[in-house]
Every structure is written in structure tokens, then in C-alpha cells.
C-alpha positions in Angstrom: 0.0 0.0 0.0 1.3 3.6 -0.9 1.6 5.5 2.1 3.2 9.4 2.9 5.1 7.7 5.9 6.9 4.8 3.9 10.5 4.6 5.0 12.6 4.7 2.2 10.3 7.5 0.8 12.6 10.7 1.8 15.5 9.5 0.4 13.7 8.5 -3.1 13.6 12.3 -3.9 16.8 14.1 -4.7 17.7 16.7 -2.9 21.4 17.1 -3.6 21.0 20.7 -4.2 20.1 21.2 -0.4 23.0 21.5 2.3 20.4 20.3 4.3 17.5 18.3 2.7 14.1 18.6 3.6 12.1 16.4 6.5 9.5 15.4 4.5 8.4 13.1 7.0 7.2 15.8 10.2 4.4 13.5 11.3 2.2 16.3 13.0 1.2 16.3 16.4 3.3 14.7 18.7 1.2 14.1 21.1 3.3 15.9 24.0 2.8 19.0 25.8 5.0 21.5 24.1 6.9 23.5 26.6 6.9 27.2 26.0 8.9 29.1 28.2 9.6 33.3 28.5 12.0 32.4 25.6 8.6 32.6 23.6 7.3 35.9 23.4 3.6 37.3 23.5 2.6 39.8 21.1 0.8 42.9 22.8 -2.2 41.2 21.0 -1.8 38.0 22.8 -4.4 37.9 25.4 -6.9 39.7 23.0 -6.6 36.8 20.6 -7.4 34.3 23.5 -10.6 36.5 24.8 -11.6 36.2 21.0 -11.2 32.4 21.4 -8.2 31.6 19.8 -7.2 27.9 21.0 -4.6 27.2 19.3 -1.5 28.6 18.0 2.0 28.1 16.5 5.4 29.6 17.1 6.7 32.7 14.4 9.5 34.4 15.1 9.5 33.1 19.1 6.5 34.8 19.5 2.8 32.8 19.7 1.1 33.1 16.5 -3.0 32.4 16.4 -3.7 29.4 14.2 -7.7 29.0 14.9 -10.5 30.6 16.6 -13.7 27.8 15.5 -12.8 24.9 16.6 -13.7 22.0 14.1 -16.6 20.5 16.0 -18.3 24.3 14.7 -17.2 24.6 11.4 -13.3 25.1 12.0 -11.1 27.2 9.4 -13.8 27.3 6.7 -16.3 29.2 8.6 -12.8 31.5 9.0 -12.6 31.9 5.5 -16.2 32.4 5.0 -15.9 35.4 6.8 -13.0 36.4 4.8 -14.0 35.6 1.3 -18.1 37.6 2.2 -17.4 39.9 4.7 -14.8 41.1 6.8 -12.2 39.7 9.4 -9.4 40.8 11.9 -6.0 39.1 12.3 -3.3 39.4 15.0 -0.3 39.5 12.8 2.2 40.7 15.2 4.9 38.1 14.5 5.8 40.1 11.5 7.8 42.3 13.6 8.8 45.2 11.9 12.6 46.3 11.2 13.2 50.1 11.0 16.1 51.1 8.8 16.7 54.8 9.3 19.1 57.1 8.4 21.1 59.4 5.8 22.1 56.2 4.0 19.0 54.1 4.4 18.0 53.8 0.5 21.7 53.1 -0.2 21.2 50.3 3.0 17.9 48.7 1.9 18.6 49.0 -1.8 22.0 47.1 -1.3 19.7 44.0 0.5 17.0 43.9 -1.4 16.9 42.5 -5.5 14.4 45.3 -6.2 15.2 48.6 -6.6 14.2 50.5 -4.1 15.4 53.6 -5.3 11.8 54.0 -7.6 9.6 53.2 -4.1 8.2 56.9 -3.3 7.6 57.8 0.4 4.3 56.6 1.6 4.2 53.6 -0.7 5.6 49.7 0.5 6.4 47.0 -2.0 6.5 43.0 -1.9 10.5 42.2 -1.5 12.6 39.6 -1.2 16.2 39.8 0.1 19.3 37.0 -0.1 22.2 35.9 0.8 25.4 35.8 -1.7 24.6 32.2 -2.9 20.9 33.8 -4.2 18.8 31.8 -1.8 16.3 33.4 -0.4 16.3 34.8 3.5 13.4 36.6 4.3 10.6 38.0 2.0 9.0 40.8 3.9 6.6 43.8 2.7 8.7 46.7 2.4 7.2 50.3 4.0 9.4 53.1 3.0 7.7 56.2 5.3 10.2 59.0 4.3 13.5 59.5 2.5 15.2 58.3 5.5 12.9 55.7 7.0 12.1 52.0 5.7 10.2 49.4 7.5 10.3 45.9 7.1 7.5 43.7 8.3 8.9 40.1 8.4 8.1 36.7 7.7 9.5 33.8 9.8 13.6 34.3 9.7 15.9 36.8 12.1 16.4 39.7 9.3 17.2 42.2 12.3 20.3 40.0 12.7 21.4 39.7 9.2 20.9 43.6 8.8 23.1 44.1 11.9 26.0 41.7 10.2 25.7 43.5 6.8 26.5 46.6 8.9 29.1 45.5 11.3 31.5 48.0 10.2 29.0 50.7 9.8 29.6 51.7 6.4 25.9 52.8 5.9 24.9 55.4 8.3 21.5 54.1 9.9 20.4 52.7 12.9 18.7 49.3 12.4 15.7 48.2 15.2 13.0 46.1 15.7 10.1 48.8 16.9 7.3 48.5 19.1 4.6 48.6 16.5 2.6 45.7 16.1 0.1 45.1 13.1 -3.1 43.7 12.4 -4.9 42.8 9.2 -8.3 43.6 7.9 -9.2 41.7 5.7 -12.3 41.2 3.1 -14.4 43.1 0.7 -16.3 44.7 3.6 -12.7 45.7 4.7 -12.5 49.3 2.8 -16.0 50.4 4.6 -14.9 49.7 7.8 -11.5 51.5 7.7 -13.6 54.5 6.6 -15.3 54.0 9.6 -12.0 54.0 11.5 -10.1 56.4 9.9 -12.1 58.7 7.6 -12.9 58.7 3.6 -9.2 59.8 2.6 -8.6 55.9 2.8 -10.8 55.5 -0.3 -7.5 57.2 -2.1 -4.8 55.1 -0.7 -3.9 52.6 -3.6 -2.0 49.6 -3.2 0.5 49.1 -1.2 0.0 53.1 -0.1 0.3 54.1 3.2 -2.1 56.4 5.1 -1.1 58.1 8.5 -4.2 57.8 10.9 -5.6 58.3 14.3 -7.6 54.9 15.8 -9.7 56.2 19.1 -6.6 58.6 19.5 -4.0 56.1 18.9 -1.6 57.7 15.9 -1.6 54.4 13.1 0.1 53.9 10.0 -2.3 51.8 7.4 -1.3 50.1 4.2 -3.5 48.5 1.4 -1.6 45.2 1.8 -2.4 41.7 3.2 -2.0 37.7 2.9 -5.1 37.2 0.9 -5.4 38.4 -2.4 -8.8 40.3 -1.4 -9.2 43.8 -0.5 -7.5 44.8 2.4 -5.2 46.8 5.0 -3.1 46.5 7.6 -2.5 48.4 10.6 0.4 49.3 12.8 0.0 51.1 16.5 2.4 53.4 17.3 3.5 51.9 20.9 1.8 48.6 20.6 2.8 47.7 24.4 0.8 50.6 25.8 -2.2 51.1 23.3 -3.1 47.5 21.6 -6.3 47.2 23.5 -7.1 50.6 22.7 -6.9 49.9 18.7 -8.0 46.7 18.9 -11.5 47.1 20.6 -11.8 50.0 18.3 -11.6 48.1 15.3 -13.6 45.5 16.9 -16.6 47.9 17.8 -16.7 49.2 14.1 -16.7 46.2 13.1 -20.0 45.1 14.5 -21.9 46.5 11.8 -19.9 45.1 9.1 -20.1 41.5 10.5 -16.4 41.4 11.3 -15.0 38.3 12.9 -11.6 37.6 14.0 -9.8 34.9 12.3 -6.2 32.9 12.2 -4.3 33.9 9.0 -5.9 32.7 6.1 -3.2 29.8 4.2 -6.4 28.6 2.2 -7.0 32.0 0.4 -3.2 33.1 0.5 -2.6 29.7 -1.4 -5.6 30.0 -3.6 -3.9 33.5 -4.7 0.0 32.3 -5.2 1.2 33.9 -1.8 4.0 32.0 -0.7 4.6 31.2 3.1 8.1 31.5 4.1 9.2 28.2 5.8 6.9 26.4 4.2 7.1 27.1 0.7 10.4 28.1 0.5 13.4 29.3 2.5 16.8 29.8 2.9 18.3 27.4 0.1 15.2 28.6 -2.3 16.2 30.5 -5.1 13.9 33.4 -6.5 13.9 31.5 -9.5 12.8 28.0 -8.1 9.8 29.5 -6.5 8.2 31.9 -9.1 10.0 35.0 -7.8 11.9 35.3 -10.6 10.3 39.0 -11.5 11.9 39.9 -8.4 14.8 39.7 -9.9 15.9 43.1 -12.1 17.1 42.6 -15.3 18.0 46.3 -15.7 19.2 47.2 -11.6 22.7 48.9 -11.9 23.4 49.3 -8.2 24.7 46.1 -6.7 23.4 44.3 -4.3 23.6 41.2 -2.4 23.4 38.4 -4.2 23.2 40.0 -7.6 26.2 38.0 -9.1 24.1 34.3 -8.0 21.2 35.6 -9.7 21.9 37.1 -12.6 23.9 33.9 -13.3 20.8 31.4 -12.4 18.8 33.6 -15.5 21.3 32.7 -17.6 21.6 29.3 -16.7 18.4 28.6 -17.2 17.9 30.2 -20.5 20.4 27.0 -21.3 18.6 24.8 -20.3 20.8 24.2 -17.2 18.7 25.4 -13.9 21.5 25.1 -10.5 18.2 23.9 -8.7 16.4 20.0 -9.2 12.7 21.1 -7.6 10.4 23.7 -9.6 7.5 25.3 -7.2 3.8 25.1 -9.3 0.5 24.5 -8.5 -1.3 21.3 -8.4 -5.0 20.2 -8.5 -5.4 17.8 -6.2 -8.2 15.1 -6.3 -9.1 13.2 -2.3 -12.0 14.7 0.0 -12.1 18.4 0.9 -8.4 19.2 2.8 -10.2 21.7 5.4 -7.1 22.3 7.9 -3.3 22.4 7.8 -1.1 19.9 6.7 1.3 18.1 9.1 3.5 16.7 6.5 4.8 17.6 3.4 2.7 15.0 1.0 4.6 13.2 -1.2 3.8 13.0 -5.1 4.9 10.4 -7.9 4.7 10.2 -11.7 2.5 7.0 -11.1 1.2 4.8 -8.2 3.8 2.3 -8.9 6.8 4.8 -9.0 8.7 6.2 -6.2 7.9 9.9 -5.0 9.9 12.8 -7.2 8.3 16.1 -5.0 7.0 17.0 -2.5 3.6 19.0 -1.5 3.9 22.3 0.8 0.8 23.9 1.1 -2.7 22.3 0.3 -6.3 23.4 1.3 -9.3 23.3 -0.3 -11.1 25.3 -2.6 -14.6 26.0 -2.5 -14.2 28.1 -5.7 -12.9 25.6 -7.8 -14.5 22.8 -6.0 -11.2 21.0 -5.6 -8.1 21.0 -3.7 -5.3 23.4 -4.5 -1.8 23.1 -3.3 2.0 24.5 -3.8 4.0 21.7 -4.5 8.0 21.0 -5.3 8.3 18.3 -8.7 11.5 18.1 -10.8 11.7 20.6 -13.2 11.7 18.6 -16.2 8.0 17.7 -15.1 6.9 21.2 -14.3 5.3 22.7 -17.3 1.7 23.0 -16.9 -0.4 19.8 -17.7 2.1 17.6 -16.0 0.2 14.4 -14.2 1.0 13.3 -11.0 -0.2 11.2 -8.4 -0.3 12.2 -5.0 -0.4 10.7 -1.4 -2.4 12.3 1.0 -3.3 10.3 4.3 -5.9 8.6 4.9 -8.9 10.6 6.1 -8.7 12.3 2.7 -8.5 9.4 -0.1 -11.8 8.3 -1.6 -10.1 4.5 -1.8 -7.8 3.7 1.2 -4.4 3.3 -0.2 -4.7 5.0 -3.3 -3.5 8.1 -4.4 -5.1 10.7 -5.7 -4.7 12.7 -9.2 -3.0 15.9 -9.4 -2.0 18.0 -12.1 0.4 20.7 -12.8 -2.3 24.2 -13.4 -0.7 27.7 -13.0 -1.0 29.9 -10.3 -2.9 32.0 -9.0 -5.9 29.3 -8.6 -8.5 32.4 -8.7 -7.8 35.9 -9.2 -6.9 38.4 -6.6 -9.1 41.8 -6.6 -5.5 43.0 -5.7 -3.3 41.6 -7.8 0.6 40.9 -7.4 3.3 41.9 -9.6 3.7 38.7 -11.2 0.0 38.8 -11.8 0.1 42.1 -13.5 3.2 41.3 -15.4 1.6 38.4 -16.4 -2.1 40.5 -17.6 0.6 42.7 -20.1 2.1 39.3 -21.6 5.3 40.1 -19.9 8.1 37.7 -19.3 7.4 37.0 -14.9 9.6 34.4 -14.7 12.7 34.8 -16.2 
């Protein structure tokens, strides 16, 4: 019988282009208590999200990150998304802590880490990133906030950029001083989303495009808002000025607006950001992922003057795979995925196969459901010989999920996004002008 957990499984798929391969085999829940200590931070947020109901959670850069507020017995994550996808939601985001590069040389700094140029980014406007190291693999890919001439924000995903920013400037060759600040943010998410911020903050948010940033007052709290979120609908997020004294201030605020709008808090939505291409860092990629590998390729400049890190890797892996010679074995696509609804999180990376009687060639990162599409989606790693669209596969999910116990399922290689975004990413838009978003 096929099975996600057979033994010689892992070592069937080659990963000799990992220093350190993939555990493809995490096998969920352990079925311990998990100790978590003061080395495991709460967010300002923290106890709000547990009055809200959150019962469970996750760990994010060491601090406890909500992961569900209905509990499956009610409905679980797809009532969650329900809300998202019809009306409006609120999320404690707070584990993207964000960085604050400022300075006299903090374009030169940020410009210098990140592949895009950040140069053309106008005050009061942000901008998907990604930054890497010198080998082109990709560290951290945060939303990029540049406030003034002097003043960037970072808001991270799950990997210690303060650090790395601190090596780069060891010697202090750029003139900035780099900090993690106490401004936490939360997401509002939905098409109902734009109604109540006007509610919070007044009609001038109508004007604020994407990725724009809007200076506000919440219940006398100063805020900085951006159009920007995790989900591919409508949108914004919102960062108090001293989180640690005035989160419950903002937070009830939003939540008492929200009462007319039939606003509900909710865990980070992974089923709509997957539906919409988002990637998860740590999941679908991290530190030995190139830009390239996982369809970030249009981060990539062809025409970026000023160097930056990593720019010599990069520019090389276009070339190289304009040959016909990729440095990298594993492509990222999207898969359609036959099995019963997938209606929670994955423990395991699921394994897929060319056939039921081969071994496993990739490796599945992110599935969920869509009710959309009425099928499951999922990000998924398969050689890159085998990646261009159409490509059959078969894939093993576990057992509560497979309509005949044992078998696998049908997937196929369709591109991404699944459904389209109302705001939609640079790739997306590259790819509505028949541009080139990959190479």
C-alpha cells in the first residue's frame, strides 16, 4: 500500500542541491505538551486573541502566533474563510515584527539587501520584497514600507532579518540605525474591509492605492495603514504606534466598528493566500530557495545597476536557465489535487509520484481546499523537467482524505494563482501585459 510515511520514501527524492535536505516526513502532532517558556514571546495582541477564542496557535519568530478561533466540532477554518471571502475579518499579525532602517544612507542600505530597486519606491508607498544571501537563496521576503527619504520598514516573515541587517552593517559603512520597533500590526481583511477603515479612519482611505500608506488616528491612537495583506482580497493592515501601551485601545476600536460590518476575527488565512499564489516563508520556500525555483523570478531586475547582495548568483541562475541548465532540481507550481475536501493544515509535506507504482519525485507544501474551484489546491516542489503546466502526478495524502484507502489521488500541474486576486501581485500584473514573470 502507498503510504506518505513509507521509510525509504525521503531518500527517493533528490535533494542534492540542499545542504540540508528537507524532513519530509514531520508527522504532526506529537502528542506531547509542548513546553513554552519566557524564551517565547507574547505579542501585545496576545491575550486579546485568547478573549476572541483563539485555541490554538503556532510559534513565528519566538512569538505565539494564532492558528484558529472555531474549533472543528463548529465549522473550524472554513467558517474562518467564509468570513474572509463575504465579509470582513481581523487578524493578530504581530509576529511580522517590523525592522526600522533609518538614516542618511538608508536607500543606499535597503537598496543594497533587497533584489528590487528600491530607489523607484516613493515615500508613503511599500512593495513586496525579497532579500538573499550571496549564494541567491532566499532569507526573508517581507513587505517593504518606506515612510520618508530616510525611513524604511520591514514587516517580516518567519527568519531573524534584524540579525542579518546588523552583520551587513558591522563596520558601519551605511549610516542608519537598524531596530526592531514597538509597532505591532493587524490585518483587515475582506471586501467589507474598505467600509470599515472608513469607519475607522475617515474617507481619505478611499484614495490610498495599493500598497500606499495612510497616516491615521484609531480612538486617539496615531496608526500607519497600508493596502496590503495575505489574501489576495481587498484589504489593509495596521500598525499602532507603541503597541505595548495602546493595543487594546486599537484593537477594541476596530472590533466595535466592526460590529456593523459582521467582522469576525480569524487565524491567518493559508487557504485564500494559497488559492492566490502567496507564498509562506518556511513552508514554501526558505533559505536554500532560489527566487527563481519558486516563481519570484520577477523579483529579480534585469536592468538594476546598483549592486546588491546576491546580484552575481542571480543574474547567473537567468542565464543558466535560459540553457537549459537550472543550478536547482525542484520547480514550485500549483497542483490540483483530487481526495476529500483538505479543510485544515497539513502536518506533512505530502509526497507526489509520476504514477502509483513509481517512487515519489516532490513533494507537496501547502494544500487546502477550494470551495471556488470545487477541488483541492496546493503548492507543491516536482523536478523541473516535469513542471510545465499539464504535467500528471499522483499524490499521497493520508488517509482521512482518499476516496479509496491506499490509493492516491490525481493531481495536475495548473498555474498559479488558482483564482484571481481583486489586488493583484506583480507577477500577476506582469503576467495580464504578456510580460516575461519568470525569467
Amino acid at each position: 500500500m502507498a503510504s506518505s510515511n513509507h521509510p525509504n520514501y525521503q531518500q527517493s527524492i533528490d535533494q542534492s542541491d540542499r545542504h540540508v535536505p528537507y524532513n519530509l516526513r514531520q508527522t504532526g502532532d506529537p502528542g506531547i505538551r509542548m513546553l513554552m517558556s519566557t524564551r517565547v514571546r507574547k505579542s501585545p495582541y496576545w491575550h486579546l486573541s485568547v478573549e476572541a477564542g483563539c485555541w490554538r496557535a503556532t510559534v513565528y519568530n519566538r512569538m505565539y502566533h494564532p492558528r484558529g478561533y472555531i474549533r472543528p466540532e463548529d465549522g473550524g477554518a472554513m467558517v474562518e474563510y467564509r468570513a474572509l471571502v463575504n465579509d470582513v475579518t481581523l487578524w493578530n499579525v504581530a509576529v511580522e515584527r517590523p525592522i526600522r532602517i533609518k538614516g542618511p544612507d538608508a536607500e543606499a542600505f535597503c537598496d543594497y539587501v533587497c533584489t528590487r530597486d528600491v530607489t523607484r519606491v516613493a515615500p508613503m508607498r511599500g512593495r513586496y520584497v525579497v532579500l538573499c544571501d550571496n549564494d541567491g537563496h532566499v532569507l526573508n521576503d517581507p513587505v517593504m514600507l518606506r515612510l520618508a527619504a530616510d525611513e524604511f520598514w520591514f514587516t517580516i516573515s518567519d527568519s531573524d532579518l534584524a540579525y542579518w541587517f546588523k552583520g551587513i552593517n558591522v563596520d558601519g559603512r551605511f549610516d542608519v540605525a537598524i531596530d526592531e520597533i514597538d509597532v505591532s500590526p493587524l490585518q483587515i481583511q475582506g471586501p467589507k474591509s474598505e467600509a470599515l477603515m472608513v469607519d475607522l479612519v475617515g474617507e481619505a482611505i478611499r484614495e490610498v492605492p495599493f500598497y500606499g500608506l495612510m497616516q491615521a488616528v484609531i480612538d486617539g491612537v496615531d496608526v500607519l495603514v497600508s493596502q496590503t495583506g495575505f489574501t489576495g482580497e481587498k484589504g489593509y493592515e495596521v500598525y499602532a504606534y507603541d503597541s505595548s501601551v495602546y493595543a487594546e485601545t486599537v484593537w477594541n476600536a476596530i472590533l466595535e466598528a466592526g460590529e456593523k460590518h459582521s467582522l469576525m476575527v480569524v487565524a491567518p488565512a493559508h487557504h485564500r493566500r494559497i488559492a492566490a499564489g502567496i507564498l509562506s516563508y518556511g513552508q514554501d520556500l526558505d533559505h536554500e530557495t532560489n527566487p527563481f525555483q519558486c516563481n519570484l523570478g520577477h523579483m529579480v531586475p534585469r536592468k538594476k545597476s546598483a549592486d546588491y547582495i546576491g546580484k552575481k548568483a542571480l543574474e547567473r541562475t537567468r542565464e543558466l536557465i535560459k540553457n537549459g541548465n537550472p543550478p536547482f532540481s525542484h520547480q514550485l507550481v500549483g497542483l490540483r489535487l483530487g481526495g476529500k475536501p483538505v479543510e485544515d493544515y497539513a502536518s506533512d509535506f505530502w509526497l507526489v509520484g509520476k504514477s502509483a507504482d513509481s517512487d515519489p519525485c516532490g513533494y507537496i507544501t501547502s494544500p487546502w481546499y477550494s470551495p471556488e474551484l470545487d477541488t483541492n489546491i496546493a503548492m507543491a516542489y516536482v523536478p523541473v523537467a516535469d513542471s510545465a503546466l499539464g504535467s500528471r502526478f499522483v499524490a499521497w495524502l493520508p488517509e482521512e482524505y482518499l476516496p479509496h484507502p491506499g490509493e492516491p489521488v490525481a493531481a495536475e500541474v495548473v498555474d498559479m494563482p488558482f483564482r484571481e486576486s481583486v489586488n493583484k501581485s506583480s507577477r500577476e500584473q506582469a503576467k495580464a501585459h504578456g510580460r516575461d514573470y519568470a525569467y
